[in-house]
N, C-alpha and C positions, 0 to 999 in steps of 0.2 A: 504493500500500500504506500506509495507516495507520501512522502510528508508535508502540509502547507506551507508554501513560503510565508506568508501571512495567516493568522487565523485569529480572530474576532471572537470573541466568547462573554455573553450576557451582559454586551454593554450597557451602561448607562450615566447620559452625559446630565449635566445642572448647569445650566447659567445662571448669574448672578446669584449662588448658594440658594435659589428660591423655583427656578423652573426647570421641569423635568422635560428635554427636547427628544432623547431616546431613551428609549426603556427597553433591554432583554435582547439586544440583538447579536445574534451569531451569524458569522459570515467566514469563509475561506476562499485563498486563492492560490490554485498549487502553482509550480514552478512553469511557467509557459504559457498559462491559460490567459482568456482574455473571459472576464466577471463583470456583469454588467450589476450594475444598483438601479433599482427602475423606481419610479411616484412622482406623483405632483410635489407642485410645491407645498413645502412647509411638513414635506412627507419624514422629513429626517437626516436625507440624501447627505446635503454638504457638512452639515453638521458630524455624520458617522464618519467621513472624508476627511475632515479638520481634526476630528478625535486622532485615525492612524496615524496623519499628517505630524500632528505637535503644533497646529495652528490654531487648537482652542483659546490659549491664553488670551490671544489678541481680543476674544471677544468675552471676557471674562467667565470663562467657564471652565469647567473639569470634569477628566472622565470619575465619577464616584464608586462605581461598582461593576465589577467584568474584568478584563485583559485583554490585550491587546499584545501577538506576539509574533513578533516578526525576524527570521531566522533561529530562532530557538528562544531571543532575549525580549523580554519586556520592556515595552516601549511606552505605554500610557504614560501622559502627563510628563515626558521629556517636552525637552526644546527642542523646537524643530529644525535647528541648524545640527545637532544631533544624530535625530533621525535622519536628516539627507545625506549627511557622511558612510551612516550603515548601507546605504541604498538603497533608499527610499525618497521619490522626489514627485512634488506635486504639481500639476500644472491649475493652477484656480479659475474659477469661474472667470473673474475680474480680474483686471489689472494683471493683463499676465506679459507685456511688454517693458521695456523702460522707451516710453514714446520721445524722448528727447536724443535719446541714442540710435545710430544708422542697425541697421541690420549686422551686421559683422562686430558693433562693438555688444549688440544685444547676447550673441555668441559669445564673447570675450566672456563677458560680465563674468558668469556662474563658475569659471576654472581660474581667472585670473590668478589667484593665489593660493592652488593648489596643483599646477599642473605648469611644468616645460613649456617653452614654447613649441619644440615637434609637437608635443600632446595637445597642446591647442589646435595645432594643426589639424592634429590626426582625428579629433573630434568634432573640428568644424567642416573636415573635407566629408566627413559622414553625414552630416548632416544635409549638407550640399547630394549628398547623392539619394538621399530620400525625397529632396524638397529642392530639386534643381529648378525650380520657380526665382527663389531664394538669392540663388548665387547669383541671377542676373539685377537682383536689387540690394547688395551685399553695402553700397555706397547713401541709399536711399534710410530717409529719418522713418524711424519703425511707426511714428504716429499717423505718417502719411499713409500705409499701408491700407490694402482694404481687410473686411474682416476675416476673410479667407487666409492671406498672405499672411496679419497675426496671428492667427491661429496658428497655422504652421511654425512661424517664426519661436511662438510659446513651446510648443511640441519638440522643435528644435534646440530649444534654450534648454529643456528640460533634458534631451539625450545627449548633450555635451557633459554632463553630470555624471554619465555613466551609470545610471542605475539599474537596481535589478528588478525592481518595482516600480511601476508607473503612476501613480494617481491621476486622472483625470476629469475633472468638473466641468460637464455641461459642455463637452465640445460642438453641439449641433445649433447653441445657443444665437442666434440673431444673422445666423448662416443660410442661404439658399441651399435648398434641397440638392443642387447638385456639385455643392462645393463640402457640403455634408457626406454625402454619397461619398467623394474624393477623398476625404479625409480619413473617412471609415477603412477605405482600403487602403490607407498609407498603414494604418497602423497595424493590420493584419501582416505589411510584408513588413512594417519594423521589429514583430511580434516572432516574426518567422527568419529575419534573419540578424538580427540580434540574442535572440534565445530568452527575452524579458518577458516577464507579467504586465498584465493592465488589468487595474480596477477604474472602470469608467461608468460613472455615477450620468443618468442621461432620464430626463424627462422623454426623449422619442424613443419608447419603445420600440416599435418597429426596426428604425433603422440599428439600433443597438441590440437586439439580438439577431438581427444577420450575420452578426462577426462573433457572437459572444458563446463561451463553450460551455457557460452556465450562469444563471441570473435570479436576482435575489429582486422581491416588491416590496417595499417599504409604505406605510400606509400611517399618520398620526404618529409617530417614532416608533413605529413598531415591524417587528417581520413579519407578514401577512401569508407572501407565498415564495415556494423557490421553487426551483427546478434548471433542466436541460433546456435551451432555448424549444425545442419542437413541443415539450410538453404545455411550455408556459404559453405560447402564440394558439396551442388549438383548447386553451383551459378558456371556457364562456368569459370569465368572470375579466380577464384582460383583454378578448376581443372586443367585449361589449364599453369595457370602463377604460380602458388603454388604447384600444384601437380605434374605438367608434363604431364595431359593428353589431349589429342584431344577430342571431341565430343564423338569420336566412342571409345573412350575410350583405345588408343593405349598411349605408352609414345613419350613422345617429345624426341629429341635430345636437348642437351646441349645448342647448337649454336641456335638450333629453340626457343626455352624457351627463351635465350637474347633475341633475337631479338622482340619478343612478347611485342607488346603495348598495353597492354589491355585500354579499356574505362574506362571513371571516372564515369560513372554511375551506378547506382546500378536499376538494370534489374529485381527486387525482383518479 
């Protein structure tokens, strides 16, 4: 049996020592896989993300109860320059550029003072070959970028780091479906030929379990349902409330989708 690279067990996070944002959640990610976190907002998602991360402090919170264990050692409630040294590196929702810096110095940034100059090299010419978009805008300020270009540019920023873990926040966010699409398959061949994990936290269902080898729903901070992508896409309860569809396989309306309560059962 395989060992997790990561493994999640009964989390639960407290902000400002008064509100409970997860509660009980278990989650793993073996070596290779690509784990998707699926819910709406306010489902738990970035929050569980921040927890592995070490970037609850900034928003005054802590994990209270659970582990969090990533290559054998516990990591809850470190700092997260810490955790990105073990290898483990986040790319966040927001702010995931430095918009005053060119593309080339946004690469610098993350190894500047840890790594040679070959290795700078040897890590940006990688990077360059995943996201040869990139290297023709290596001169250009990252703010000018469109959102697709930063996107990449973050994704980029983060594999110059060398990690063995991915996190990634909401990469589909404020993206055209077909620059979403792209991005999705970049990282199955950066998955495939780097040898790394990703846990990618994605309100589009759909598109995030096309690439994903297994997926957790988050629902109110809670774990609601998991499975293998195939099980989860033909489970009612995510076609109707994730996807939009009815039974007979029509789309919902907007206002019918709200209104939809799905069960907390899992119907497997």
């Amino acid at each position: 049996m395989t060992v997790p690279l990561l493994s999640v067990e009964k989390l639960e996070v407290v902000y400002h020592r008064a509100i409970t944002a997860v509660q009980g959640i278990s989650l793993s990610v073996k070596p290779g896989q690509i784990v998707a976190v699926l819910g709406n907002n306010g489902a738990g998602k970035t929050t569980t993300l921040r927890a592995v991360s070490g970037f609850l402090g900034l928003d005054d919170a802590r994990v209270t109860e659970g582990n969090i264990v990533f290559k054998g050692m516990r990591i809850e409630n470190r700092r997260p320059d810490k955790i990105t040294h073990l290898g483990l590196v986040l790319v966040p929702e927001r702010d995931k550029v430095f918009p005053n810096l060119t593309v080339a110095e946004n690469l610098a940034a993350p190894v500047a003072h840890r790594a040679g100059r070959a290795e700078r090299r040897r890590r940006e010419a990688l990077v360059y070959e995943f996201f040869p978009q990139l290297a023709a805008l290596k001169g250009r300020i990252a703010g000018l970028l469109s959102g697709g270009e930063r996107q990449m540019l973050a994704l980029g920023s983060a594999l110059v780091g060398s990690p063995e873990l991915l996190l990634i926040d909401e990469l589909s966010l404020g993206l055209a479906p077909v620059a979403v699409e792209s991005l999705m398959r970049r990282l199955v061949e950066i998955r495939d030929g780097l040898g790394l994990s990703i846990l990618l936290v994605e309100q589009n269902a759909s598109i995030a379990l096309e690439i994903a080898d297994y997926g957790y729903v988050l629902e109110n901070g809670r774990l609601v349902l998991d499975g293998d992508p195939k099980r989860l896409l033909q489970h009612q309860d995510i076609r109707e409330f994730y996807l939009g569809q009815t039974t007979s396989g029509e789309r919902k309306s907007y206002r019918a989708v709200k209104q939809y309560r799905r069960s907390r059962r899992w119907y497997g």
